[in-house]
Chimera marker file (.cmm) of the C-alpha trace (Angstrom):
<marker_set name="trace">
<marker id="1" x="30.065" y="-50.564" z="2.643" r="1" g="1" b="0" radius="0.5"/>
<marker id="2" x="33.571" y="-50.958" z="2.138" r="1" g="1" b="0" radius="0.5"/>
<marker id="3" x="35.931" y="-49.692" z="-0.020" r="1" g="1" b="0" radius="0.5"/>
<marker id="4" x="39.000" y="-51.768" z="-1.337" r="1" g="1" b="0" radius="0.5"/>
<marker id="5" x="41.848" y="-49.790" z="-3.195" r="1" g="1" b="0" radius="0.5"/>
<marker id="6" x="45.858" y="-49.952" z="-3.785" r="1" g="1" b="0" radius="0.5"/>
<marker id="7" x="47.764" y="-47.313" z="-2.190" r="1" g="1" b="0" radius="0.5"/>
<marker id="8" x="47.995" y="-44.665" z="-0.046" r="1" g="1" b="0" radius="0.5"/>
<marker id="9" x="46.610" y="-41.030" z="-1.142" r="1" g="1" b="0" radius="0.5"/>
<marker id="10" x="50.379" y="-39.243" z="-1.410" r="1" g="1" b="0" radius="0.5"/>
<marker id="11" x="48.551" y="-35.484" z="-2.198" r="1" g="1" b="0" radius="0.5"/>
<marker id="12" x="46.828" y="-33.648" z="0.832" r="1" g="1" b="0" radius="0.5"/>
<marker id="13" x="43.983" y="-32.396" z="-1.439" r="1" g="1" b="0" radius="0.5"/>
<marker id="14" x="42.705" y="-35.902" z="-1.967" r="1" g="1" b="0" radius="0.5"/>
<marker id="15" x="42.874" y="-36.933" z="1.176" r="1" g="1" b="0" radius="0.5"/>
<marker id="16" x="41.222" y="-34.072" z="2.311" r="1" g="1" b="0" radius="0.5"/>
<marker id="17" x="38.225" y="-35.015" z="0.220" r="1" g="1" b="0" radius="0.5"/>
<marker id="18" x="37.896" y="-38.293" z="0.646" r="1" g="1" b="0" radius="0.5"/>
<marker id="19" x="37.993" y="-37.678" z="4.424" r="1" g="1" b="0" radius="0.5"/>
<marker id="20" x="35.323" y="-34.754" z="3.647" r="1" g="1" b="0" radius="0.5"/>
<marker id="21" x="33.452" y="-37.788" z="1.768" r="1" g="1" b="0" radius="0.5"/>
<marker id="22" x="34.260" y="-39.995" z="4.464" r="1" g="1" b="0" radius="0.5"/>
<marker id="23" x="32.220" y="-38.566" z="6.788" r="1" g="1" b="0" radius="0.5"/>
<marker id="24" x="29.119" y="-37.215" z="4.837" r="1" g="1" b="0" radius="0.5"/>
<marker id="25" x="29.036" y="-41.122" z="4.132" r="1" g="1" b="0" radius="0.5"/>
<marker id="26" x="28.573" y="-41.976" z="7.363" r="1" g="1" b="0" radius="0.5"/>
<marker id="27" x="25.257" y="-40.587" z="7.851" r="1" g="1" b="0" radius="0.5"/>
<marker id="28" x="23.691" y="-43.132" z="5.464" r="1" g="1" b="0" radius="0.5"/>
<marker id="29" x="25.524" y="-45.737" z="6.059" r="1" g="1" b="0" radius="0.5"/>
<marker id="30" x="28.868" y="-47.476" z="7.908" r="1" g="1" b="0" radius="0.5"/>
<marker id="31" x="31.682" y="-47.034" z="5.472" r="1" g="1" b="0" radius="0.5"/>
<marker id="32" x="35.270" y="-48.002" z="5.513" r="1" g="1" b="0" radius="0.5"/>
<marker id="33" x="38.351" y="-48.175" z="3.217" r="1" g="1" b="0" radius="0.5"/>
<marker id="34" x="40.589" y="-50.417" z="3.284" r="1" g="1" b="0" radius="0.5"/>
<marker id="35" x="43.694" y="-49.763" z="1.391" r="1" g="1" b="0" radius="0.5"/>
<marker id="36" x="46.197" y="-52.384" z="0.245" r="1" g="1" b="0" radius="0.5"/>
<marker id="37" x="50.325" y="-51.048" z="-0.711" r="1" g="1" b="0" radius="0.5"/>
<marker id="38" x="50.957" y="-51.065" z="-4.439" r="1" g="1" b="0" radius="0.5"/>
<marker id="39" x="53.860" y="-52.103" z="-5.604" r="1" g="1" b="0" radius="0.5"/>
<marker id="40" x="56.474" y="-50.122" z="-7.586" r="1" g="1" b="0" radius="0.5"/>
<marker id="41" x="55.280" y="-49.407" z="-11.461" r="1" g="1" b="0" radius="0.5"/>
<marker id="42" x="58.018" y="-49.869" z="-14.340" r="1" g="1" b="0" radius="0.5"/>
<marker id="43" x="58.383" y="-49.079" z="-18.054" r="1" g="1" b="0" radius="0.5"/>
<marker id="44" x="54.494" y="-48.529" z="-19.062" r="1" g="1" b="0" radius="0.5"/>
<marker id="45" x="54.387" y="-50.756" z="-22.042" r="1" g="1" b="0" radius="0.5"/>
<marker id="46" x="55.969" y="-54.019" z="-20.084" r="1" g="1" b="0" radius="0.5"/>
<marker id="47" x="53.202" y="-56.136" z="-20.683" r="1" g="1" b="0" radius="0.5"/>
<marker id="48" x="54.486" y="-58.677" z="-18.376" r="1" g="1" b="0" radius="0.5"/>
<marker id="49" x="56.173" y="-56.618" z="-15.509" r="1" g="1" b="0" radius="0.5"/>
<marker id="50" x="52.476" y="-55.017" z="-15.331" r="1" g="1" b="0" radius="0.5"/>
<marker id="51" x="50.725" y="-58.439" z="-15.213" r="1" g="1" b="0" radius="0.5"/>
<marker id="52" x="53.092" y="-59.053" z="-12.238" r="1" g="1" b="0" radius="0.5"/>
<marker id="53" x="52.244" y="-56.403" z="-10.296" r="1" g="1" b="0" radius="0.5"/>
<marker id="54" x="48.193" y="-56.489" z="-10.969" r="1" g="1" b="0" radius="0.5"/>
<marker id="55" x="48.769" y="-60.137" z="-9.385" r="1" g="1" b="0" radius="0.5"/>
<marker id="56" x="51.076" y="-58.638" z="-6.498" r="1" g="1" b="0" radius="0.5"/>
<marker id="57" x="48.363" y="-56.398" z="-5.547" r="1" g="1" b="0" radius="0.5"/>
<marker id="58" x="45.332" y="-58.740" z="-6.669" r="1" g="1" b="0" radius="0.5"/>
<marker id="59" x="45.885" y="-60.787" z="-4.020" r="1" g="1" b="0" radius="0.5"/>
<marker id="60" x="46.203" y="-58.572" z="-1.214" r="1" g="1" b="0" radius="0.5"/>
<marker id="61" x="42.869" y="-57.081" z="-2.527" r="1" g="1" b="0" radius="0.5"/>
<marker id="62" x="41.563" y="-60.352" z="-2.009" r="1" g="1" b="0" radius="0.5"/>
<marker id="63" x="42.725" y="-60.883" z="1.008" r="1" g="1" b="0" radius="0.5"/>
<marker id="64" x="40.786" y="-57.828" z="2.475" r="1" g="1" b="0" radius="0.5"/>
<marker id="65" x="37.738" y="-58.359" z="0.723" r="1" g="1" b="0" radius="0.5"/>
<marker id="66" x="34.686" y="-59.024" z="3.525" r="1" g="1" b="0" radius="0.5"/>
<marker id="67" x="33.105" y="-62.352" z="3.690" r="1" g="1" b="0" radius="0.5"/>
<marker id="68" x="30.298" y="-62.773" z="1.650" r="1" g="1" b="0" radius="0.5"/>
<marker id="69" x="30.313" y="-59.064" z="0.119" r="1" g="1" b="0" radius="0.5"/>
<marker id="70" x="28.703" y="-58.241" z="-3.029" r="1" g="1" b="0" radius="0.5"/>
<marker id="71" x="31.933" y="-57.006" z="-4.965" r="1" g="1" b="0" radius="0.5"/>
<marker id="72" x="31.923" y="-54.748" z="-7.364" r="1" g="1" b="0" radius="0.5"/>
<marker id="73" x="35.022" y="-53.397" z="-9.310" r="1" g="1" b="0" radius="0.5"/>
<marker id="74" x="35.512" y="-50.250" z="-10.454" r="1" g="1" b="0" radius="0.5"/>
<marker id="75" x="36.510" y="-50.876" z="-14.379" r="1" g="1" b="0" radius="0.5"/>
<marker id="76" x="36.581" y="-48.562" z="-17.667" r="1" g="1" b="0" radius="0.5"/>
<marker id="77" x="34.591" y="-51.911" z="-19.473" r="1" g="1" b="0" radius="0.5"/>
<marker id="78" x="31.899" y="-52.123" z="-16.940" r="1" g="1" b="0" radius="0.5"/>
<marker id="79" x="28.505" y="-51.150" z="-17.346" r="1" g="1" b="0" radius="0.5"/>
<marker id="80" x="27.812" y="-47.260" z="-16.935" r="1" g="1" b="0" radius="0.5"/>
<marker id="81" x="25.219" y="-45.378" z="-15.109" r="1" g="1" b="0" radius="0.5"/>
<marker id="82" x="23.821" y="-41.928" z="-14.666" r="1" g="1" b="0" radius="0.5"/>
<marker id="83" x="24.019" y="-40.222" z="-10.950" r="1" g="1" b="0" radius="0.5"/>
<marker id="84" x="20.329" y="-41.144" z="-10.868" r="1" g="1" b="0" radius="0.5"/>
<marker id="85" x="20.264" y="-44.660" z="-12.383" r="1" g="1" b="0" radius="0.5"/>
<marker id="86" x="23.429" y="-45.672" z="-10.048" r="1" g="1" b="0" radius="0.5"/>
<marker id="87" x="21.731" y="-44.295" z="-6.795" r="1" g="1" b="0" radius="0.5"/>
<marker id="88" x="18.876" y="-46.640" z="-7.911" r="1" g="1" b="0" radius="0.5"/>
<marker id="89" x="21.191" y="-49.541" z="-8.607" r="1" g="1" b="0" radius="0.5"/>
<marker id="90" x="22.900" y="-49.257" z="-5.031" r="1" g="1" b="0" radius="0.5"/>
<marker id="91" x="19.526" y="-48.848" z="-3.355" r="1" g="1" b="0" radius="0.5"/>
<marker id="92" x="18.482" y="-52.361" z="-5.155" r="1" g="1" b="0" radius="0.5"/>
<marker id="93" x="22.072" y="-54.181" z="-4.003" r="1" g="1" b="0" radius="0.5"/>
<marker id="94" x="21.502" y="-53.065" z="-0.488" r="1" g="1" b="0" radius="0.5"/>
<marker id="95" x="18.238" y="-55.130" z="-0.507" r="1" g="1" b="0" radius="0.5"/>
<marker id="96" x="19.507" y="-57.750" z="-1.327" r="1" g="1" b="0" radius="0.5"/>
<marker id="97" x="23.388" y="-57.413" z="0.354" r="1" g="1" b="0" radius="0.5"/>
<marker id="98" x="23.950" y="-56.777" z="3.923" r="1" g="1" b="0" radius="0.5"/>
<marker id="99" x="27.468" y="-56.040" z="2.892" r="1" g="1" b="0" radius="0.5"/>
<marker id="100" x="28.881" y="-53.994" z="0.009" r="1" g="1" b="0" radius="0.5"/>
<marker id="101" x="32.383" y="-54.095" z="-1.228" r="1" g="1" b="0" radius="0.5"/>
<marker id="102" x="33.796" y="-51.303" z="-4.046" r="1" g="1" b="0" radius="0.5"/>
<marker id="103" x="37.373" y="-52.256" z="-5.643" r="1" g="1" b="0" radius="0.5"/>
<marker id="104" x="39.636" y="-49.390" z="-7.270" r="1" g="1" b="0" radius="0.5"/>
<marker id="105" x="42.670" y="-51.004" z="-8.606" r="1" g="1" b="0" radius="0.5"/>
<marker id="106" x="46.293" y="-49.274" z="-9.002" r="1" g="1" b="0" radius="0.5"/>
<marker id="107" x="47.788" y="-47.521" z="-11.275" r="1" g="1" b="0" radius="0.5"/>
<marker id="108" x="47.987" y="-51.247" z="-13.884" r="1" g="1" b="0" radius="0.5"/>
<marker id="109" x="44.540" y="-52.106" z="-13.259" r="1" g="1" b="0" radius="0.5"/>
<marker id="110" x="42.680" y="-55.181" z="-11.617" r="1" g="1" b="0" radius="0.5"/>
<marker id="111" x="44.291" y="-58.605" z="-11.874" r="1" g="1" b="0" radius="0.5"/>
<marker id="112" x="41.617" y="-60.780" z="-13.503" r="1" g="1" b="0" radius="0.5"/>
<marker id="113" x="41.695" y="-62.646" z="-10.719" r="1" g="1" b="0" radius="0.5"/>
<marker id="114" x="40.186" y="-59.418" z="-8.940" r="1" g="1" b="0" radius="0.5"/>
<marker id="115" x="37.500" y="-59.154" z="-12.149" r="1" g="1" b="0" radius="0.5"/>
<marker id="116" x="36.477" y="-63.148" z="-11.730" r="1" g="1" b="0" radius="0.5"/>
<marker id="117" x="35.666" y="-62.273" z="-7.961" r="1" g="1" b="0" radius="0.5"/>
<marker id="118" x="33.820" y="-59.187" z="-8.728" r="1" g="1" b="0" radius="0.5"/>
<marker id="119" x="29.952" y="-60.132" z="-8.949" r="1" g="1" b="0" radius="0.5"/>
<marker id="120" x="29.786" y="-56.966" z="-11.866" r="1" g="1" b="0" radius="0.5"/>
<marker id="121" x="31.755" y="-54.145" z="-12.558" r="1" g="1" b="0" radius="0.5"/>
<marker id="122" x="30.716" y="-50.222" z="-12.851" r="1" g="1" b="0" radius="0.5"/>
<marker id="123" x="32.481" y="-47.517" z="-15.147" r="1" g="1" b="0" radius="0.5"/>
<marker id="124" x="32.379" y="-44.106" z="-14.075" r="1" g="1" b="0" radius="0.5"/>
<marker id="125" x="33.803" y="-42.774" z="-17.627" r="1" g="1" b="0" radius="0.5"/>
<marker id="126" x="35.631" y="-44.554" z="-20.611" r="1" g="1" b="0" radius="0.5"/>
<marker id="127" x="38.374" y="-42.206" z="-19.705" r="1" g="1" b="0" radius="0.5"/>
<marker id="128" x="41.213" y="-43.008" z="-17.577" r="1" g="1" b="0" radius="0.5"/>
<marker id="129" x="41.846" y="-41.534" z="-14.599" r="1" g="1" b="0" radius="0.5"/>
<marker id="130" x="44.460" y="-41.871" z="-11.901" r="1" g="1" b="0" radius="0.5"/>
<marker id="131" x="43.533" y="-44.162" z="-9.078" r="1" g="1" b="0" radius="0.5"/>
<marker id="132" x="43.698" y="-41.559" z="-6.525" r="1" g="1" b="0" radius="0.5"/>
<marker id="133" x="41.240" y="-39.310" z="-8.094" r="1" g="1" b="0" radius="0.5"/>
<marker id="134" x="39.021" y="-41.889" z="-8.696" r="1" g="1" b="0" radius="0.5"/>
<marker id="135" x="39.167" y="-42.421" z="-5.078" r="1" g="1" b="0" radius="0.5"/>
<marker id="136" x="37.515" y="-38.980" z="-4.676" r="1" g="1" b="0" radius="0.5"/>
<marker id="137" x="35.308" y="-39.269" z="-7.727" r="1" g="1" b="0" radius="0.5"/>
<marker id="138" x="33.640" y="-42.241" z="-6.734" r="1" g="1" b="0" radius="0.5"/>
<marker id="139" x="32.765" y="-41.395" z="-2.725" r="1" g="1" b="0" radius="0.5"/>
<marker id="140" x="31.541" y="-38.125" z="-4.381" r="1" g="1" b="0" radius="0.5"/>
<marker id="141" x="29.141" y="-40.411" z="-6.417" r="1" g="1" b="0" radius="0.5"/>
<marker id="142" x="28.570" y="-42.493" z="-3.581" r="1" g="1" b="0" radius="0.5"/>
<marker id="143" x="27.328" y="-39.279" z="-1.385" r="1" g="1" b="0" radius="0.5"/>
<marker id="144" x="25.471" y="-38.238" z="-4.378" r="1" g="1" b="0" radius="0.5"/>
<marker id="145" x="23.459" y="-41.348" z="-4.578" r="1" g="1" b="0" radius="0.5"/>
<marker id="146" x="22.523" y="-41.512" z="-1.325" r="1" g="1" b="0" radius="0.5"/>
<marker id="147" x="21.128" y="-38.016" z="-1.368" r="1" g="1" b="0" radius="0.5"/>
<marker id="148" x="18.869" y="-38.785" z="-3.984" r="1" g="1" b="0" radius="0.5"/>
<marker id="149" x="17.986" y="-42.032" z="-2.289" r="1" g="1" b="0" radius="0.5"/>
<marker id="150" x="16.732" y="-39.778" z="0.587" r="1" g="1" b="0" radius="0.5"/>
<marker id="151" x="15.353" y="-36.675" z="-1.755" r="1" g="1" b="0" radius="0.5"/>
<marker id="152" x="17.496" y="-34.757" z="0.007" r="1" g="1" b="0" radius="0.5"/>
<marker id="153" x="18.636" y="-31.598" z="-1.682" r="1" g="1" b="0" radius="0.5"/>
<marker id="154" x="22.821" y="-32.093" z="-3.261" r="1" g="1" b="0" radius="0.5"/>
<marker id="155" x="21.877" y="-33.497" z="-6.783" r="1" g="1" b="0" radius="0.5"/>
<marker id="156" x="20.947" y="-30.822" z="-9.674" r="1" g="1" b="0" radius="0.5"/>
<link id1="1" id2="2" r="1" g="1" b="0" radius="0.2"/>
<link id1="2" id2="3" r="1" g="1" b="0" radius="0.2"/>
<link id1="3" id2="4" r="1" g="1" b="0" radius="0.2"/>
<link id1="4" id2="5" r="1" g="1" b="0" radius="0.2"/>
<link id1="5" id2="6" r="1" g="1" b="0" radius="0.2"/>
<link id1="6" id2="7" r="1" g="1" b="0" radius="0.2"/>
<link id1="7" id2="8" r="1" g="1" b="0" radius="0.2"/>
<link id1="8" id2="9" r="1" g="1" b="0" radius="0.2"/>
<link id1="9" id2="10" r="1" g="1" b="0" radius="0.2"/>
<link id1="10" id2="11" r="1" g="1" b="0" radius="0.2"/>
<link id1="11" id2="12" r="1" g="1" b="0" radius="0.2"/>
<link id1="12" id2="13" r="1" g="1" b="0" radius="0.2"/>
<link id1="13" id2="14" r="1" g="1" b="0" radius="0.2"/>
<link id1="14" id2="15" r="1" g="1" b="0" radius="0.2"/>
<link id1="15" id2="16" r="1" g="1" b="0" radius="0.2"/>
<link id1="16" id2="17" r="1" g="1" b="0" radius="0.2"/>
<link id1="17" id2="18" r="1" g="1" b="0" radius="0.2"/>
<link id1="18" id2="19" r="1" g="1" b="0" radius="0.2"/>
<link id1="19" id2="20" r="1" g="1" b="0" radius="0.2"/>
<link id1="20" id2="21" r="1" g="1" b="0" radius="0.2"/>
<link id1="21" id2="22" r="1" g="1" b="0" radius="0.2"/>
<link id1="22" id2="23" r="1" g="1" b="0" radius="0.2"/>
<link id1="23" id2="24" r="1" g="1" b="0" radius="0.2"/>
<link id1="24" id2="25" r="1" g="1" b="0" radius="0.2"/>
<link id1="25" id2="26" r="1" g="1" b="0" radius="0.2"/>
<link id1="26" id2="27" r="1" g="1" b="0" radius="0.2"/>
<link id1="27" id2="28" r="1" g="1" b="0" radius="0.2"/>
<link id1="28" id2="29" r="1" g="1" b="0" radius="0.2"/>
<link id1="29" id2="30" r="1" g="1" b="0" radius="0.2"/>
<link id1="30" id2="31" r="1" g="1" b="0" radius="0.2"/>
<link id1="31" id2="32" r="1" g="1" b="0" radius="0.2"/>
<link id1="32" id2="33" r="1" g="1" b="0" radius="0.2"/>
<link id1="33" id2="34" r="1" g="1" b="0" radius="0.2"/>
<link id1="34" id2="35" r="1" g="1" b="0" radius="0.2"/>
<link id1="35" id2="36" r="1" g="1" b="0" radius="0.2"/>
<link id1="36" id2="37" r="1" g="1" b="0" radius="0.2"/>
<link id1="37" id2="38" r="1" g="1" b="0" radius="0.2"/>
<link id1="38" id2="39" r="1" g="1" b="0" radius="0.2"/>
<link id1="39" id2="40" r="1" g="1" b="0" radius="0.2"/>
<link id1="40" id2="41" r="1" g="1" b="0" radius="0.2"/>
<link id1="41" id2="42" r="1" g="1" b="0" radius="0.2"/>
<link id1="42" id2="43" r="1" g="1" b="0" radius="0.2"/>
<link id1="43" id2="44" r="1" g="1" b="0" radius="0.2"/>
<link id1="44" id2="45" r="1" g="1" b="0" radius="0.2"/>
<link id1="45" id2="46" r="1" g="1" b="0" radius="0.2"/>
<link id1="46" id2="47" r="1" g="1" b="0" radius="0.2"/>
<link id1="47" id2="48" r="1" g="1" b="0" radius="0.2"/>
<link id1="48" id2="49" r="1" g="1" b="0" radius="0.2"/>
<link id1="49" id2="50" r="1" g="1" b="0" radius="0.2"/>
<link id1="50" id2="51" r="1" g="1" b="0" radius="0.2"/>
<link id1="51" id2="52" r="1" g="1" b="0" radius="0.2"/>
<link id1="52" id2="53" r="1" g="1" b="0" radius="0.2"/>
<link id1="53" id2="54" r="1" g="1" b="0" radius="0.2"/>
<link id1="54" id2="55" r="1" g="1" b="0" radius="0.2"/>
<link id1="55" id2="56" r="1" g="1" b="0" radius="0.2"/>
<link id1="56" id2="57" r="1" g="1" b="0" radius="0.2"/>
<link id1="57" id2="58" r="1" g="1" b="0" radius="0.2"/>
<link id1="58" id2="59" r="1" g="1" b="0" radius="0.2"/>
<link id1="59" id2="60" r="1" g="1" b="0" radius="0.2"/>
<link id1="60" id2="61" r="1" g="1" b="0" radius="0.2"/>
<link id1="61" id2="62" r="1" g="1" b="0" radius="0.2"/>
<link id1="62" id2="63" r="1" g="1" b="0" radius="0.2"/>
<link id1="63" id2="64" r="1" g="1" b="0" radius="0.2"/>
<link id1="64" id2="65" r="1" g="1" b="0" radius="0.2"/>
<link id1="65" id2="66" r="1" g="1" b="0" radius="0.2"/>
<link id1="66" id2="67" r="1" g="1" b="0" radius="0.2"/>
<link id1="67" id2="68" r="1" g="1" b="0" radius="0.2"/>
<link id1="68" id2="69" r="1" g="1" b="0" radius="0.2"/>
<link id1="69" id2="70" r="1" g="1" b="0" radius="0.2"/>
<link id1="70" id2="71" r="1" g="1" b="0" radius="0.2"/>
<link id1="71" id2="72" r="1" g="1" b="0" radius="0.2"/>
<link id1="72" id2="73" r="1" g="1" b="0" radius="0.2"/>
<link id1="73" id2="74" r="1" g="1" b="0" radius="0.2"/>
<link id1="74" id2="75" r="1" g="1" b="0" radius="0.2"/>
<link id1="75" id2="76" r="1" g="1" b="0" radius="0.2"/>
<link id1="76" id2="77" r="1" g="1" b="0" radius="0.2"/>
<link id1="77" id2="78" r="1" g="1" b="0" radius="0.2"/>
<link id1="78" id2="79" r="1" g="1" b="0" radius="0.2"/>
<link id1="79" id2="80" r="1" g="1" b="0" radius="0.2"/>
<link id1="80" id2="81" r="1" g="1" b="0" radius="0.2"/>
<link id1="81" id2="82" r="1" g="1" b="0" radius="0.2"/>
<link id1="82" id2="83" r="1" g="1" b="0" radius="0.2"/>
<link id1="83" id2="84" r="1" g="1" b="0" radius="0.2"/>
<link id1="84" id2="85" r="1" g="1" b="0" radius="0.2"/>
<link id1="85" id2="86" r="1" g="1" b="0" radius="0.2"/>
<link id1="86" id2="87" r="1" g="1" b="0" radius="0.2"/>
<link id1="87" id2="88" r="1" g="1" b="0" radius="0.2"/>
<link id1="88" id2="89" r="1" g="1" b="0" radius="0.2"/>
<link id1="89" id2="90" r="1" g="1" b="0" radius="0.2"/>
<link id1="90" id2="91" r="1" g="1" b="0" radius="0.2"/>
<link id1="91" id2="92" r="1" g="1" b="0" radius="0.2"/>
<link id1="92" id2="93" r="1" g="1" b="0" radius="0.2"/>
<link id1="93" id2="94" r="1" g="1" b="0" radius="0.2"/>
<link id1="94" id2="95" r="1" g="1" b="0" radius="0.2"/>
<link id1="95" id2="96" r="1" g="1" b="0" radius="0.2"/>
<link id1="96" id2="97" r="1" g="1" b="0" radius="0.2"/>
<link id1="97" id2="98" r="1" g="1" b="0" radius="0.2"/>
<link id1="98" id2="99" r="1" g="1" b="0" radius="0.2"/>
<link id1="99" id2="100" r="1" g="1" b="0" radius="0.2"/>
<link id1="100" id2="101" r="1" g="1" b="0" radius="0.2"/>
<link id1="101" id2="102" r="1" g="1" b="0" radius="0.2"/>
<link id1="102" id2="103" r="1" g="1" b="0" radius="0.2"/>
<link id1="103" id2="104" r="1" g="1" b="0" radius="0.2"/>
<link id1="104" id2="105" r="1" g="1" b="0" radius="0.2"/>
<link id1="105" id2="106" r="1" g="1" b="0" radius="0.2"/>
<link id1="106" id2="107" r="1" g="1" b="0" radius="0.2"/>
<link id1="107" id2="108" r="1" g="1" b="0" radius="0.2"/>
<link id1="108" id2="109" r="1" g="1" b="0" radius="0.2"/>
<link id1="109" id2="110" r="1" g="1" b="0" radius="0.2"/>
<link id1="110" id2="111" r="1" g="1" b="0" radius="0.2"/>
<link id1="111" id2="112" r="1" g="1" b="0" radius="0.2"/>
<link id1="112" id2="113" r="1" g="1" b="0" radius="0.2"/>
<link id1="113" id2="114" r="1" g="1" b="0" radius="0.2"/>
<link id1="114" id2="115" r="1" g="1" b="0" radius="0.2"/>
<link id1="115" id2="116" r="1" g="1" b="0" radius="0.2"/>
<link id1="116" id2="117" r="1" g="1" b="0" radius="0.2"/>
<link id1="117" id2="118" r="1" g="1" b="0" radius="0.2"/>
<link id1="118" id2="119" r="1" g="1" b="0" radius="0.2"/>
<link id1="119" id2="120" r="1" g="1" b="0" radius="0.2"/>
<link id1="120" id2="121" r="1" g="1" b="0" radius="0.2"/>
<link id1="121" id2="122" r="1" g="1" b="0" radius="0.2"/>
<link id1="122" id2="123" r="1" g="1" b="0" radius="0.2"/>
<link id1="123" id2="124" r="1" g="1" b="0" radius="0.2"/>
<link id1="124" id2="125" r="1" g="1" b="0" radius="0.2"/>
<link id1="125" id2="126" r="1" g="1" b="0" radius="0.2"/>
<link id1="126" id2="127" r="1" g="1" b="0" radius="0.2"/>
<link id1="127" id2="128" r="1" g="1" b="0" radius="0.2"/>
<link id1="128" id2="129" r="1" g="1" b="0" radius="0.2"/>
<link id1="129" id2="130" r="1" g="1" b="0" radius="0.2"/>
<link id1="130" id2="131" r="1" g="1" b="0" radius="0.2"/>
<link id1="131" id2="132" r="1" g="1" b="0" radius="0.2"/>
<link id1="132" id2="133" r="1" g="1" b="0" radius="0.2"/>
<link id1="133" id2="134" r="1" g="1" b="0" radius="0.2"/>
<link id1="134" id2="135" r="1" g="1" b="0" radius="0.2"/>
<link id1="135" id2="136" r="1" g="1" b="0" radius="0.2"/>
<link id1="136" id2="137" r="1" g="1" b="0" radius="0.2"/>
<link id1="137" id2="138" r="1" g="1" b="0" radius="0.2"/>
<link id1="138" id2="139" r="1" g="1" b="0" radius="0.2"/>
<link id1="139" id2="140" r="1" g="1" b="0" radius="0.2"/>
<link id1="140" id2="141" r="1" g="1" b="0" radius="0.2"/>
<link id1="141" id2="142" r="1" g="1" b="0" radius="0.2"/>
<link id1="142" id2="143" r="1" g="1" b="0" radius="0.2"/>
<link id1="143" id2="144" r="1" g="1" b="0" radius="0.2"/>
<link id1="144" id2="145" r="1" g="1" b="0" radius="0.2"/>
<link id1="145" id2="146" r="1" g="1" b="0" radius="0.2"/>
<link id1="146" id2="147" r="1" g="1" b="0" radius="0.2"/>
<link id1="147" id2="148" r="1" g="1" b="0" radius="0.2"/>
<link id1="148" id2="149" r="1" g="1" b="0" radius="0.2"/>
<link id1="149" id2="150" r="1" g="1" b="0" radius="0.2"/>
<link id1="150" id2="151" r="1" g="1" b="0" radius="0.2"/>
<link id1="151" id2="152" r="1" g="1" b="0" radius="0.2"/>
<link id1="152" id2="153" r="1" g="1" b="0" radius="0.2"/>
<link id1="153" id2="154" r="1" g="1" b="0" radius="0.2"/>
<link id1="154" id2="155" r="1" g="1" b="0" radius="0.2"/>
<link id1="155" id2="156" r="1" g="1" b="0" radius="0.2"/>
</marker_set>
């Protein structure tokens, strides 16, 4: 599995946990991440400067996405599972995908060239939160569906 996202994690306490993350991981499966540099982030409501910049880093996203991955982007309009339902989901791609790619987007969201790639997209929440966190949220979701993949105890 590998993990696709747009910047660098600037606070210690997230990089703490996705390290923490990072390694529970790896006893299920190999995992990487693979981050991409964002670019700079104007006047929020500059439609077009924002456009821009979801291109900018769309295509370096691309650009690191494996060969022949199933991709899946993390997006507030994609289909949304319970901890239990997305363990089972996950366990279904990896019979049928060697290789599994996850794609968080910056702070502007996914280009839609990013979205055409993606073969379906997930939402964690129809709340927005900042890409870093989401970082952490979703490797703790990750872990989590593992462990009930295994019936191992973590999930309540």
């Amino acid at each position: 599995m590998t993990l696709v996202c747009v910047g660098k994690l600037k606070e210690k306490f997230y990089s703490s946990a996705v390290e923490e993350y990072g390694k529970r991981l790896q006893k299920f499966c190999r995992f990487q991440v693979i981050e991409v540099p964002d670019e700079k982030t104007g006047a929020a409501d500059d439609a077009a400067a924002n456009t821009l910049i979801q291109q900018k880093e769309g295509a370096r996203i691309l650009e690191k996405l494996p060969d022949r991955a199933y991709t899946i982007a993390l997006a507030i309009d994609g289909k949304s599972y319970d901890s239990i339902g997305f363990s089972r989901h996950i366990e279904q791609m990896m019979m049928h995908s060697a290789n599994i790619a996850w794609i968080i987007g910056g702070s502007t969201g996914l280009s839609k060239e990013v979205l055409a790639r993606a073969d379906e997209k997930i939402s964690f929440s129809p709340l927005t939160f900042p890409h870093q966190l989401m970082r952490v949220i979703f490797l703790e979701q990750l872990y989590r569906a593992f462990k009930i993949m295994k019936n191992e105890p973590y999930h309540k």
